[in-house]
TORLOKE-449949 format. One record per residue (C-alpha): residue in three letters; y, z, x. Coordinates in steps of 0.25 Angstrom, whole numbers, plus 5000, padded with zeros to 4 digits. Layout:
N
ALAYZX...
// end
This chain:
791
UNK532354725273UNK531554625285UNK532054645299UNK531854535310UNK530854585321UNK531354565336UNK531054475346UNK530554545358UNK530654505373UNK530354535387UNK531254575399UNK532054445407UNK532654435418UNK533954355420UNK534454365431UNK533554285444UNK533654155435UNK535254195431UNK535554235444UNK534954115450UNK535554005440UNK537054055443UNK536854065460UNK536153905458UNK537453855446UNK538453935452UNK538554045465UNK537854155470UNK539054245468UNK539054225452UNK537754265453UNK538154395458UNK539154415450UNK538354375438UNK537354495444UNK537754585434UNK537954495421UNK536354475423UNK536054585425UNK536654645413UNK536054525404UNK534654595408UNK535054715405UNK535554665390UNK534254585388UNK533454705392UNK534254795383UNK534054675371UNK532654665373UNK532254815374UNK533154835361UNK532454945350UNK533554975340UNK534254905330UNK535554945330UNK537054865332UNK536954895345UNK535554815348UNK536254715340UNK537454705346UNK536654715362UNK535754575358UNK537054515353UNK537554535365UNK536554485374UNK536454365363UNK537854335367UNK537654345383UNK536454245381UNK537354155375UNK537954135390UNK536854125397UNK536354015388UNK537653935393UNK537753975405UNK536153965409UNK535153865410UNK533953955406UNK532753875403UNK531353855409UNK531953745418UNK533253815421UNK533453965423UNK532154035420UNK532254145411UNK531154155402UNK531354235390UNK530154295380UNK530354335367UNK529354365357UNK529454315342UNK529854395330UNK528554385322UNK527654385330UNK527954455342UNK527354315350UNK528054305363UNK528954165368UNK529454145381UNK530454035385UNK531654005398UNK532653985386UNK533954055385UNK534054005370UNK532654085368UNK533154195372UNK534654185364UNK533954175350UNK532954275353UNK533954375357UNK534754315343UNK533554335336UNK533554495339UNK534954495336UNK534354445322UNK533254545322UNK534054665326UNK535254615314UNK534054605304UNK533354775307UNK534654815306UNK534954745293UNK533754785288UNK533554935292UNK534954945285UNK534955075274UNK535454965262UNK535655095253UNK537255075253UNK538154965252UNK538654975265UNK537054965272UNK536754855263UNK538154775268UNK537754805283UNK536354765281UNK536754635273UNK537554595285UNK536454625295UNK535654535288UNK536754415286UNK536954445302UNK535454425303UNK535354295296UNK536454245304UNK535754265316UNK534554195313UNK535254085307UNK536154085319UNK534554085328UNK533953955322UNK535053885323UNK535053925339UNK533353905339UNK533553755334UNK534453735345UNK533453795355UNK531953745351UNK531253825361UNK531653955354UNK530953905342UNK529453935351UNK529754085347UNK529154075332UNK530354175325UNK531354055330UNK530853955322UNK531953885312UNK530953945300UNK530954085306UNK532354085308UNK532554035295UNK531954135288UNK532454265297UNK533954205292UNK533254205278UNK532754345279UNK534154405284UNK534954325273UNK533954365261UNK534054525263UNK535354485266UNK535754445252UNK534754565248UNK535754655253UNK536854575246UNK536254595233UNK535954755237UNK537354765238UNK537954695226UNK536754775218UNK537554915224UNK538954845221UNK538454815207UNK538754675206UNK538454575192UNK536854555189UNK537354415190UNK537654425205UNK536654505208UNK535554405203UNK536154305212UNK536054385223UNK534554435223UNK534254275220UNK534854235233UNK533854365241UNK532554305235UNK533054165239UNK533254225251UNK531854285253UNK531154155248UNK531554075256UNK531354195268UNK529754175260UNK529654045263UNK530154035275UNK529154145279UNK528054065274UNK528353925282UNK527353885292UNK528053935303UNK528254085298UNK527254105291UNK526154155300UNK527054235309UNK528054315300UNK527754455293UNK526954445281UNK527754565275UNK529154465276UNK528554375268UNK528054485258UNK529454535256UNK530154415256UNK529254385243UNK529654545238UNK530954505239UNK530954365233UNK530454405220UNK531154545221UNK532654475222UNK532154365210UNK531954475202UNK533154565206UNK534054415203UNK533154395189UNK533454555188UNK535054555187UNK535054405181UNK534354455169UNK535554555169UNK536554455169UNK536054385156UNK535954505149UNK537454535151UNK537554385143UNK536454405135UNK535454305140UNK534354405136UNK533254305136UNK533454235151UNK533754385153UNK532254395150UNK531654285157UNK532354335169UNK531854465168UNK530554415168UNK530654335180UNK531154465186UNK529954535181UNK529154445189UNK529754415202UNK529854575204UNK528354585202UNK528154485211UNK529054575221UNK528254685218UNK526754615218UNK527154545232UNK527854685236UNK526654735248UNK526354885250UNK527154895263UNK528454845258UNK529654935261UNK529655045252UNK531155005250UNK530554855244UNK529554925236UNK530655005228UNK531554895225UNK530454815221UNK530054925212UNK531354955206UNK531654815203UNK530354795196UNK530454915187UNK531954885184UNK531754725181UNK530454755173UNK531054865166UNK532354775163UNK531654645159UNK530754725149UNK532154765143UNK532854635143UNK531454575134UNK531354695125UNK532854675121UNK532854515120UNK531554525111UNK532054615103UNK533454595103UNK534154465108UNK532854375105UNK533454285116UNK532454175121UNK531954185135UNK531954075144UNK530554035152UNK530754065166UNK530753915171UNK532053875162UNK532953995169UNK533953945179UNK533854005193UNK534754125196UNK535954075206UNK535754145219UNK537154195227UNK536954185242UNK537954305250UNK537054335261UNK537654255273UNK537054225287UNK538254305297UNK538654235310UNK538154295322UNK539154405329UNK540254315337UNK539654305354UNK540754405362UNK540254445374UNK540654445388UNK539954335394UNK539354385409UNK539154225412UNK540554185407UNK540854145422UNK539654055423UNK540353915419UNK539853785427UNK541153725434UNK541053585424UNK541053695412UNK542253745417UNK542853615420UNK542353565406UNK543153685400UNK544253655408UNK544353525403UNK544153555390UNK545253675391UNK546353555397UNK545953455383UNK546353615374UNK547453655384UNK548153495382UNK547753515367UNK548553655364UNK549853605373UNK549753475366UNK550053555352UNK550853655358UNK551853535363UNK551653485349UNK552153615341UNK553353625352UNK553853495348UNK553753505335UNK554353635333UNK555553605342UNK555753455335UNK555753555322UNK556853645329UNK557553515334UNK557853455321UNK558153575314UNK559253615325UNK559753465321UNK559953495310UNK560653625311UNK559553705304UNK559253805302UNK560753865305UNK561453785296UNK560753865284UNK560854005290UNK562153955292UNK562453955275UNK561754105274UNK563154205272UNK563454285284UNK562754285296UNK561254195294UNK560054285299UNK559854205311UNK561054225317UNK561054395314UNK559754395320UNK560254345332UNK561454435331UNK560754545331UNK559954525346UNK561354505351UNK561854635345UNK560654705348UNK560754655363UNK562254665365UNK562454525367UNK563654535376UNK563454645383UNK561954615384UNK562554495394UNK563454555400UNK562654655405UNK561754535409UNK562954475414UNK563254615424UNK561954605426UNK561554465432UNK563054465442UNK562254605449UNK561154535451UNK561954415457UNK562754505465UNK561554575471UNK561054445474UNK562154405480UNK562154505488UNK560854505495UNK560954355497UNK562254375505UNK561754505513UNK560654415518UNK561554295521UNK562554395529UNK561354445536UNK561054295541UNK562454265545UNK562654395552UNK561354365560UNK561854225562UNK563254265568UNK562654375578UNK561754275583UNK562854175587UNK563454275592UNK562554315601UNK562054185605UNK563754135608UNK563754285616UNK562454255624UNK562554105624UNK560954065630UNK560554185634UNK560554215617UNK559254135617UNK558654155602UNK558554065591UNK559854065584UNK560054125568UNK560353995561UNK558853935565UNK558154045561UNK558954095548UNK558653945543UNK557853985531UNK558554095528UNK559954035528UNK559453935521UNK558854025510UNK560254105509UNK560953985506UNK559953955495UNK560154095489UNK561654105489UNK561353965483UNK560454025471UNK561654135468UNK562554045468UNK561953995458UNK561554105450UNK563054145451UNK563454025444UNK562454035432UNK563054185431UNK564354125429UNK563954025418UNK563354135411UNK564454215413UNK565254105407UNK564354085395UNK564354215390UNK565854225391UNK565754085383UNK564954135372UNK565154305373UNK565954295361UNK564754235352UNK563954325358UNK564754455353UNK564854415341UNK563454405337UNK563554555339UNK564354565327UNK564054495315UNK565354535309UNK566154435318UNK565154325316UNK565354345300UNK566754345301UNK566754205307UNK565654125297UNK566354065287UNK565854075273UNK564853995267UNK564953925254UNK563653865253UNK562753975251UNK561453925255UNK560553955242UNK561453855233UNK560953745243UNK559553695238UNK559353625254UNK559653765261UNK558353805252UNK557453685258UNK557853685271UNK557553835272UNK556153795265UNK555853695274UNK556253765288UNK555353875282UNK554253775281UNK554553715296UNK554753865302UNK553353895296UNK552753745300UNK553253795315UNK552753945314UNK551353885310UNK551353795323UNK551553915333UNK550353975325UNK549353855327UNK549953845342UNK549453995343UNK548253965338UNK547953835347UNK548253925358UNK547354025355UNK546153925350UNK546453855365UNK546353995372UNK545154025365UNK544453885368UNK543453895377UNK542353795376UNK541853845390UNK540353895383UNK539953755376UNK540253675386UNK539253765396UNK538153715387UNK538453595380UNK537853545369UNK538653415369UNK539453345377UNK540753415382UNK541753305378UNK541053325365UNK541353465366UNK542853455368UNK542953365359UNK542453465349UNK543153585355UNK544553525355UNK544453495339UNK544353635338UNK545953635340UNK546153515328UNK546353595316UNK547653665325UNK548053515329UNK548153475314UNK548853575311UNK549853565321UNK550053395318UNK550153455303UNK551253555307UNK551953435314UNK551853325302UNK552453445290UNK553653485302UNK554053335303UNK554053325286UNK554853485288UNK556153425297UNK556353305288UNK556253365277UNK557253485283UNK558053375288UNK558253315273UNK558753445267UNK559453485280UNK560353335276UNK560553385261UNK560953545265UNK561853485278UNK562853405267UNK563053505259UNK563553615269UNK564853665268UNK565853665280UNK565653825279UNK564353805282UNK564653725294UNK565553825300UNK564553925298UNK563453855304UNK564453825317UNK564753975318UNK563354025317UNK562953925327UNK563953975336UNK563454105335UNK561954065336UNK562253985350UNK562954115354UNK561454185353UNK560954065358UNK562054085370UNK561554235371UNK560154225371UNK560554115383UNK561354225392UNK560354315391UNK559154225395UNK560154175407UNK560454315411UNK559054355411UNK558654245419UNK559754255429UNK559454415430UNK557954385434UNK558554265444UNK559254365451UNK558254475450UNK557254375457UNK558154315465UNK558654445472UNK557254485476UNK557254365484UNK558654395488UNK558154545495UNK556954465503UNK557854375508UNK558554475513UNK557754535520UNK557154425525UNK558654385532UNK558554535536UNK557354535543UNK557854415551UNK559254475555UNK558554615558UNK557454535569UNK558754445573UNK559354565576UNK558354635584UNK558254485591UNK559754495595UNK559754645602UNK558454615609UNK559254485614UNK560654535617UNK559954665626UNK559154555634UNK560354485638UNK561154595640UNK560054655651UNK559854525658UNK558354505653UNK558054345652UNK557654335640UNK557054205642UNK556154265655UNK554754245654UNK554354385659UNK555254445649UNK554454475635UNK555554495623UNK555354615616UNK554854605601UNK556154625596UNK556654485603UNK555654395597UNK556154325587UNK556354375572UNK555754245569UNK554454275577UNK554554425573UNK554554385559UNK553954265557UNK554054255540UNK555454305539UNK556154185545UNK555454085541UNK555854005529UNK555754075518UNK554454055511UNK554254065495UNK552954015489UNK553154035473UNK552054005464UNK551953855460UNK552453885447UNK553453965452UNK554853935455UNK556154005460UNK557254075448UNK558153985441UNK559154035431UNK559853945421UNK560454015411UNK560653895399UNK559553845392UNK560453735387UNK561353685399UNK560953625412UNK561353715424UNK562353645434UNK561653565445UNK561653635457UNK561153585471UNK560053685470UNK559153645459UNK558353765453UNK557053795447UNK556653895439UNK556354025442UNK555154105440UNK554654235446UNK553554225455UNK552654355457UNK551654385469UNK552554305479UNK553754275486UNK554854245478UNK555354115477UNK556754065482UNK557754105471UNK558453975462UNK559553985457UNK559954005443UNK560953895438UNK562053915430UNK562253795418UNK563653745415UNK564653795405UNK564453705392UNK565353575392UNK565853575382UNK566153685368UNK566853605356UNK565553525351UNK565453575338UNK564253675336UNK563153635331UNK562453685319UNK562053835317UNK560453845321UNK559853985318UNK558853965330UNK557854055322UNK556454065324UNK555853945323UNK557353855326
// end
């Protein structure tokens, strides 16, 4: 088997000209911290060009320094009037050394001994198993990609084509070479599997394809004078070997439908194309080549002198001249493989100009508007589907006809059972009033802590009259009264919402507890006289909500993979080296996101065909429903609005439990801010009273008051100030509303919603407001809705 010579090359140096380029495009400090990363790349290079073996490893280290060169082609200008880097590499013929300041040069000369490498080990190979011929086969196909993959890049890039083996023929026929002992390897192996004469033929008429046009290839004006002669000698060896081989096992085929006399004239042919092997075969062939030449002649020669002996004695079939046989078909399995996928960590990946990243940008706002276009698009359309099947009752009114308790309704049953439903809130319930009272609590220590500072310092000040010279409580306690007021105001409040809750437990405590048995909720359903098998609507509605369940489980799955093809996009590498304009360019990448699109508008055009054919047999199934039915379904709804109602408490308590867990944080530092300020206040006073009291002037300018006399504003300057709170913009203080369906009562405060900031002050507590009792319960209920998965 042929192997492709290397190219060579000769030590370079990136890292003045690198160095250089990222200081002038970008600053100083990226270029040192890019110190390494350069370094590194000259280390690779060194370790690519100094390569001896031919192992996975070598091949998987030019790979790999293939892939880094990919971003220095985006990210560097190198060329002779850009960054100077000049890069030599010699020619696989003929050793003839080229020299040019192109990073393309050097790209496809590293690919080209990722080529070479693929190709010795292909080639050195033991074939003497199934499994060597299988890894060999594929070397080659790898091989033939590469090339292939090569003269598509040399057209790109003219100038590589002044290194003679990167001409388009030269290419061409190194894809050639990999592809035909490719296909040779094929055919070993079907040969080893045993596979029909018939296949077999085809197979070895492909390889000797494959090799002539290798042949001519060879002998074009641009190859000629620089390739090996011995390539072109075994290319010819091979040519008529495979022709023979393919006549070989043809001539078998016919004798199996006894065409003895084409059989013949096959044969013939046979015997001359291996002679022709044989006669063109040199003296220094591979001793492996010299013995399959050998066997074959002897088998084919020995083989068609039987086939004639046994027509002219036997079957006296005609034989047919060699110009009047049809050509035997040729089966091509040996493919061209796609180069290994680029994965790498990029070393230059933060080396982006500031209009890429702004071009990027720009194009990640068009994909961002795009996906949250779509995803408004399949929320509407998936609660306009909800929306018409709760007018219309469904799905509950069919589970309603089911005997005994319908699925949906057990299924939620059994969370309430296996939560204790009742005592679950109520434990909630005990729960919630601690936290309140501990609230309570400290807001009121902190506020008796005030007015107990308050009312010694008018006494003291109607004790000493003007001698009691300092600034009286009510100015200084301002921000803190004024924050007190506000908390009692919050727990206020919050007292009330505990209380409505409170309320709507009690309301519905009775539906709750009965979902905890199944036997009480039997024992109120009326019978149902229309079982639902002997109603042919019942049968296509269920059909059709099937249909619109699976249209809407579909759409969450293309929403998924919008998300994930919008996560993915990055177009931040093509637009760093355009080829085309970039509006050209996000037009092109944005269609990428079409074939989701249609399928999303198709989604939306069967949903709107779905509801009005769900609402035509809803129309014929709603007339024939028996006043059973009716009860049924306004008993089960009861029972689904109770777990509807439980799954509301628990969501209020929880909420109202993490208001008041929050809010008493801020509770404690307002309490020891009002402590810090009555302890200084304090001090302030005794200091003052034994001044009096010993006649010292306190107003004398030779008299100097003691540090415990200044005042605890001065001594403490951020305690007394307003209160300060700096949430996050996004932030705001805790609200808690415990309905999800009724409006809270208007208060004079008007809160917003709370959520937990982290790093910081806390925020100001909101209160959490309590929605009023309903206005009214004798409406009749409205029909039984399941609320399953999808409703």
């Amino acid at each position: 088997m042929l192997s492709i010579e290397r190219k060579r090359t000769e030590k370079v140096d990136f890292s003045k000209p690198l160095t250089k380029y990222i200081k002038e495009q970008f600053s100083k400090a990226e270029a040192d911290q890019h110190e390494t990363q350069i370094a590194t790349l000259n280390g690779l290079r060194e370790d690519v060009r100094n390569l001896q073996e031919r192992t996975e490893t070598s091949k998987e280290m030019v790979w790999k320094y293939y892939s880094i060169l990919s971003s220095l082609e985006l990210r560097f200008p190198i060329s002779e009037n850009n960054v100077r880097i000049s890069f030599p590499w010699t020619d696989s013929y003929r050793q003839r050394k080229t020299t040019l300041y192109s990073i393309y040069f050097e790209r496809a000369s590293v690919l080209f001994n990722y080529g070479s490498i693929v190709s010795q080990i292909a080639s050195s190979t033991s074939r003497s198993n199934i499994e060597g011929v299988k890894k060999a086969c594929n070397q080659f196909q790898l091989a033939a990609g590469v090339f292939i993959k090569l003269r598509e890049y040399a057209s790109l890039h003219p100038e590589c084509s002044t290194s003679a083996d990167f001409s388009s023929e030269s290419l061409q026929a190194l894809s050639t070479i990999m592809l035909a002992q490719a296909q040779e390897c094929i055919y070993e192996k079907a040969s080893m599997d045993n596979l029909s004469d018939s296949i077999l033929s085809k197979l070895a008429a492909q390889v000797a394809e494959y090799y002539d046009t290798f042949n001519q290839l060879l002998n074009s004006n641009s190859l000629k004078s620089i390739v090996d002669r011995n390539w072109s000698i075994t290319a010819t060896v091979k040519s008529y070997l495979y022709k023979a081989i393919s006549l070989n096992c043809h001539a078998k085929a016919l004798e199996q439908t006894s065409q003895f006399g084409e059989q013949v004239s096959r044969l013939n042919i046979a015997v001359e194309n291996i002679n022709q092997s044989k006669v063109n075969l040199p003296k220094t062939a591979p001793i492996e080549l010299k013995e399959i030449v050998e066997r074959y002649a002897i088998s084919i020669t020995k083989y068609c002198e039987s086939a004639k002996k046994d027509n002219d004695t036997i079957y006296h079939d005609t034989i047919p001249p060699a110009h009047k046989l049809t050509p035997i078909e040729k089966k091509a399995l040996a493919k061209a493989l796609p180069l290994p996928e680029i994965n790498f960590v990029d070393p230059f990946n933060s080396l982006v100009p500031f209009s890429v990243k702004e071009d990027s940008a720009y194009y990640n706002d068009q994909k961002e508007t795009l996906l949250r276009k779509e995803l408004d698009n399949i929320e509407f359309h998936n609660q306009s589907a909800k929306a018409s099947l709760l007018s219309m009752g469904l799905p509950g009114s069919i589970e309603a006809l089911d005997v005994g308790v319908p699925v949906a309704l057990k299924e939620k049953m059994n969370v309430v059972t296996n939560e204790q439903g009742v005592s679950n809130i109520t434990r909630l319930l005990e729960n919630i009033q601690q936290l309140s009272d501990e609230d309570s609590a400290i807001c009121l220590s902190a506020g008796n802590l005030l007015k107990k500072e308050e009312d010694e310092d008018n006494l003291m000040r109607a004790t000493y009259g003007a001698q009691w010279h300092r600034t009286p409580s009510y100015t200084l306690t301002a921000n803190l009264t004024q924050d007190y007021a506000k908390y009692t105001s919050h727990l206020q409040h919050s007292t009330k919402s505990d209380s409505f809750i409170r309320k709507k437990f009690e309301d519905h405590k009775k539906l709750i507890q009965d979902l905890e048995s199944q036997t009480e909720i039997i024992a109120l359903l009326p019978t149902n006289n229309l079982p639902s098998g002997k109603i042919a609507e019942i049968a296509s509605l269920t059909v059709l909500m099937n249909d619109l369940d699976a249209l809407m489980a579909n759409r969450e799955s293309i929403a998924e993979k919008l998300k994930n093809l919008c996560k993915k996009d990055d177009i931040t590498l093509k637009l760093l080296s355009p080829q085309k304009d970039k509006s050209l360019i996000y037009a092109e990448e944005i269609q990428k996101y079409e074939p989701l699109q249609m399928s999303l508008n198709e989604s939306f055009l069967k949903q709107q065909k779905l509801i009005e054919d769900i609402r035509k047999e809803n129309e014929k199934f709603t007339s024939q429903k028996s006043k059973q039915g009716n009860q049924r379904e306004e008993i089960l709804q009861k029972y689904a609005n109770a777990y509807k109602v439980y799954n509301e408490l628990k969501a209020n308590l929880d909420e109202g439990t993490q208001f008041y867990l929050n809010f008493q944080e801020i509770l404690n530092k307002f309490l020891n801010r009002c402590k810090d300020f009555t302890t200084g206040r304090e001090n302030e006073k005794i200091e003052l009273k034994r001044q009096i009291e010993a006649g010292v002037n306190p107003h004398s300018p030779l008299t100097t008051p003691s540090p415990s006399l200044q005042s605890p504003i001065n001594q403490y300057p951020n305690q007394f100030s307003s209160p300060q709170y700096h949430p996050s913009p996004n932030q705001q203080p805790p609200q808690y509303v415990p309905s999800q369906q009724q409006q809270p009562p208007q208060y004079s405060y008007n809160p917003q919603p709370y959520q937990p900031q982290f790093g910081g002050p806390l925020p100001p507590p909101q209160s959490f407001s309590a929605p009023p009792p309903p206005q009214s319960f004798s409406a009749p209920p409205p029909p039984y809705n399941s609320n399953n998965k999808h409703y």
